[in-house]
Every structure is written in structure tokens, then in C-alpha cells.
N, C-alpha and C positions, 0 to 999 in steps of 0.2 A: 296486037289485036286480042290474044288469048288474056294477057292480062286484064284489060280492061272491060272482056265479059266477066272475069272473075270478081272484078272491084263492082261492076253492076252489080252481080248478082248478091256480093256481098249489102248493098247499098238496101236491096228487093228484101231480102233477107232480114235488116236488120227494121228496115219498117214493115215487115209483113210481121213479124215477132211485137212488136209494139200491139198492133193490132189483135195478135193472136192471141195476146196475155191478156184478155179477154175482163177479166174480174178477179182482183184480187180483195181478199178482207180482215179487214184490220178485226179482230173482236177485243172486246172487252172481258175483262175477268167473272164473268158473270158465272155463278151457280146454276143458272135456270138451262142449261146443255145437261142432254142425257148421255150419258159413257163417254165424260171426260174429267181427267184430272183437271187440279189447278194448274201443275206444271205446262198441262198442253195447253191451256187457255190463254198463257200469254204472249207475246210476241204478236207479228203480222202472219198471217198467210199469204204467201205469195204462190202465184203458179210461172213458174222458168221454163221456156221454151226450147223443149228437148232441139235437138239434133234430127230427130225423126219427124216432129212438124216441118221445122227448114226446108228438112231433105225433099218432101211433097209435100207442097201447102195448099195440091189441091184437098187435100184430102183433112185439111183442119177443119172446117163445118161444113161438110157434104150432108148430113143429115143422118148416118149410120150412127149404129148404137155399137162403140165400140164393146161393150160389159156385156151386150146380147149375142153369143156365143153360137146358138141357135139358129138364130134371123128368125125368133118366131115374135118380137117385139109388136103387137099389134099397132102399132103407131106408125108401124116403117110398113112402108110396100116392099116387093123384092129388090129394087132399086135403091133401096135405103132413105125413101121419099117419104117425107110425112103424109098418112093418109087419113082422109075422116076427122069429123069431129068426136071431140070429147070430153068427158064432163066430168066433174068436180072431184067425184072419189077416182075414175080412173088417172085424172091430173096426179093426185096424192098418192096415187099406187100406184103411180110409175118411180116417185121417188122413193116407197116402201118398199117396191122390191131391188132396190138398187144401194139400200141403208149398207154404208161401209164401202161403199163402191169409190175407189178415189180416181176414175178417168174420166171425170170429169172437174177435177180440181183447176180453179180458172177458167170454165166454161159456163157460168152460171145460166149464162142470157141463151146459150145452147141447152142447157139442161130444162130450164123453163119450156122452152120453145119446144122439145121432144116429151115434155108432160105436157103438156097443150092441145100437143099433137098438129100446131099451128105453121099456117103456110106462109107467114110474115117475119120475115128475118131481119135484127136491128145488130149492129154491131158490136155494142156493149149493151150491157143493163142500162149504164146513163143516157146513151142512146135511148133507149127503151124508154125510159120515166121523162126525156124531155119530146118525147114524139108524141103526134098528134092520134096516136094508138089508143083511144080509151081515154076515160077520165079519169084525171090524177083527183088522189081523197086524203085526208089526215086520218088518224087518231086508228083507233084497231081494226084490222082486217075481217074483211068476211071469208069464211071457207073457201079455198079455192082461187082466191083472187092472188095476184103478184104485188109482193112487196121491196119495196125499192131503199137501199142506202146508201148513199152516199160516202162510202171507202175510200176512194181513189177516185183516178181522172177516168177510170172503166165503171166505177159504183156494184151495186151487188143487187143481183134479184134471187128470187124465192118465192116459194107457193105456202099461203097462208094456211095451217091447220085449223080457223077456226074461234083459236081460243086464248089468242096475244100471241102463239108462237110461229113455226114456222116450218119447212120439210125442205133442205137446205145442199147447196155443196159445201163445202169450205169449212165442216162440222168434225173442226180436231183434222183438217186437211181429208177430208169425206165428207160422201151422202147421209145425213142424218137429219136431226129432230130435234129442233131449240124451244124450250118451251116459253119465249119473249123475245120481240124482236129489238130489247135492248143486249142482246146476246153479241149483236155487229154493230159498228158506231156509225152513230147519224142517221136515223131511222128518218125517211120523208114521207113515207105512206104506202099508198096502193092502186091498183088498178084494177079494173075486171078484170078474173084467168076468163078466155077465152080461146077457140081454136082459129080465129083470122088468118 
């Protein structure tokens, strides 16, 4: 009996981790990333499922801002609950004051979704860009809005700066600032940022 909750668990375990690797992103050698070498630029980013996700996975997107130390994150209620709408510059300065922050590596569609300040929760980014969430758009970004690529079977989201780039996780494995969204491969477009 003992073993076969073990081999469950391990079973729960190893497709909750599938899940939980949320977005990983392949980038390209591109020069247009602020404060990173060539060397960092190439290879995949991947985000690997600590041992501490496993161990509680309720606690993998509860909505808490692990990097806000505080809990004075205006986007969390005391709960850790998205609260309020928000708008375009506070979307982008939730990713400016988090620049360099890497706990969110692999959480992109979470990280969007806590600049948002949004109550509509989608699995992955690809989730995200194939949902009836917004309309899907080509070609360059408006301020604010999420932009979607096609990486992997989870894809990668971000909040547009405006100006072809972009306010990112997965930037040199962190929170930063690509100045072209041919920064990650397979660029498909965008959506409205909203807080839904």
C-alpha cells in the first residue's frame, strides 16, 4: 500500500512538474538585450523543477509575489490575491522594479499575469496566445500589450515596452529588457495587456 502512494505520488509529481515548467526560452544570439554578454546569449533557457515546487505544488501559482519581501506589492491583497485593475505603466513597473529578479525564471504567463494585476489565469503563455482572451495581432506591439513566442510546447509571454522590445523573464535567466522581440525565436504577435 505504502509503496504505491509513493509511485502515485511520484506519477502527480512528475506531470505536475511538466506543467509547472511553465515557459522556457530558446533566445537567439541577438545584440538588441541590455546587460548581456554573447557567451550568455546562447544556448536554451530552461526553468527545472526545484524539489521545493514538488514538495508543495500548491504553492507554485497561488498568486504571491515571491521577490516582494514586504507584501507591500500593490497588485497582491494580504492573501496574495490579485487585486485591482492596472494600467500600462504600472504593468511595466512591476517588471522595472523586479529587473534582475530570477524567481520568476519559467513563470512567464505568471509573471504577465502579476503585471496585469489580472484575475484570469491560463496555463502556459501558449495557452494564453491560443485562448479566446483578447485578440491575437501581428507585426509590432503597442505599449503594454503581451507578446507571445513560440519557444516550446509552453511558448513565452511578455509585456511590450512600446518600441519593438519588450520587459521580460528569461533575460540572461532574469527580469529584464530586450530591446526587439527578435531577442526569443518565433515571434507570433500580441494581445491587449489587460487586467481580466
Amino acid at each position: 500500500m505504502k509503496a504505491s502512494k509513493i509511485s502515485s505520488f511520484a506519477v502527480v509529481a512528475i506531470a505536475l512538474g511538466s506543467v509547472l515548467a511553465g515557459c522556457s526560452s530558446d533566445t537567439t544570439n541577438d545584440p538588441n538585450v541590455e546587460n548581456g554578454s554573447e557567451e550568455e546569449l546562447q544556448g536554451e533557457f530552461e526553468s527545472p523543477i526545484t524539489d521545493e515546487d514538488i514538495a508543495d505544488p500548491s504553492q507554485a501559482d497561488d498568486g504571491t509575489d515571491v521577490a516582494d519581501e514586504a507584501g507591500d506589492d500593490p497588485t497582491e491583497d494580504a492573501e496574495g490575491l490579485v487585486a485591482g485593475a492596472q494600467s500600462v505603466t504600472g504593468a511595466i513597473g512591476w517588471y522595472k522594479n523586479r529587473t534582475g529578479n530570477t524567481s520568476y525564471e519559467g513563470y512567464c504567463e505568471k509573471a504577465a499575469r502579476l503585471a496585469w494585476a489580472r484575475k484570469t489565469h491560463h496555463p502556459s503563455a501558449i495557452d494564453h496566445w491560443r485562448s479566446g482572451d483578447g485578440v491575437r495581432h501581428s507585426g509590432k506591439a503597442p505599449k503594454g500589450a503581451f507578446v507571445f513566442w513560440n519557444t516550446s510546447k509552453y511558448g513565452h509571454v511578455a509585456v511590450a515596452d512600446g518600441a519593438g522590445g519588450a520587459w521580460s523573464t528569461s533575460v540572461n535567466h532574469r527580469i529584464g529588457h530586450v530591446k526587439s522581440t527578435s531577442y526569443f525565436r518565433n515571434y507570433l504577435g500580441w494581445k491587449p495587456g489587460n487586467s481580466n
